[in-house]
C-alpha positions, 0 to 999 in steps of 0.5 A: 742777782735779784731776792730768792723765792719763798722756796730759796728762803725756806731751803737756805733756813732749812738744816742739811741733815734731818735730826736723828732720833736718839734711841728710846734709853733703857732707864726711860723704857723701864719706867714708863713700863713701870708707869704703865702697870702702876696705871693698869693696876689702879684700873684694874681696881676700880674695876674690881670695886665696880663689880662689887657695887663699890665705887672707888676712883683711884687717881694712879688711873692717870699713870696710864697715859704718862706711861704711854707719852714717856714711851713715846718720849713726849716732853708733857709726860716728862713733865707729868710724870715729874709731878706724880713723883713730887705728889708721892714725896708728899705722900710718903713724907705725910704718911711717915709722918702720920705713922709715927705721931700715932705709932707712938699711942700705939693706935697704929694699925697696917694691913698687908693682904690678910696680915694685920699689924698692931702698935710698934710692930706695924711702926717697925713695919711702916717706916721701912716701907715708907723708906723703901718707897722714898729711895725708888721714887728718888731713884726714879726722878734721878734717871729722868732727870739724867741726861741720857733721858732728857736727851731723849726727850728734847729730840721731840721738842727740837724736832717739833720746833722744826716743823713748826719753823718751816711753816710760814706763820698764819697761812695754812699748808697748802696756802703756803705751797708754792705752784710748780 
């Protein structure tokens, strides 16, 4: 018997049964739709700004395609999306912080729409806000880091590998086909 073919190589490595797509979870769905209005929103901003001959880049414009990757189950989401939450508890933590190193002079002011609150009535105002939003983001990192989600996610990545394996290294795709 002698050595098989490239082509008996490639079935031999090749697994049986193509890998099936996990369904997208409804945690997963519900925060890249959640990272989508937060991106639109912040386009929407900008643009609202420019109409008023007034120029404000808002960074939560990037929310828009981490929304659009999570919904695709795109690992780099995964991962972009982890550092916005991270960048946010930095920000809440600086911001409560903030809020009562000043409240305490009652030089603290925060501004909701058209309410404006002063001194200690904006401190009893700020931390729970800024409570609130530490508990979402929490609560936001924890269901992407579940394992219902990043199950989803690694199907990708296997799926990509996959592909990648089956390919011969440096040759191109129709180098590497073999004549009937």
């Amino acid at each position: 018997m002698g050595k098989p073919g490239k082509a008996g190589m490639r079935e031999a490595l090749a697994p049986e049964e193509e890998p099936v797509r996990p369904p997208r979870p409804l945690r997963v769905t519900i925060i890249a739709v959640l990272f989508c209005l937060l991106g639109i929103s912040a386009i929407w901003e900008v643009a609202e700004g420019l109409t008023r001959n007034f120029y404000n880049f808002n960074f939560a414009v990037c929310l828009l395609p981490v929304g659009i990757g999570l919904w695709k189950g795109k690992r780099s989401s995964l991962g972009w999306a982890k550092f916005w939450i991270y960048l946010s508890y930095l920000s809440a933590a600086v911001g409560m912080i903030m809020a009562l190193a000043i409240g305490g002079g009652g030089d603290l002011t925060f501004t909701w729409g058209d309410t404006v609150l002063h001194g200690s009535e904006a401190l009893l105002f700020v931390i729970p806000f800024a409570l609130g939003l530490l508990g979402a983001l929490v609560t936001v990192h924890w269901l992407l880091k579940s394992p219902t989600s990043e199950e989803f996610f690694e199907w990708r990545l296997l799926a990509s590998l996959r592909v990648s394996m089956e390919r011969p290294l440096g040759k191109s795709e129709a180098e590497s086909r073999e004549p009937i």
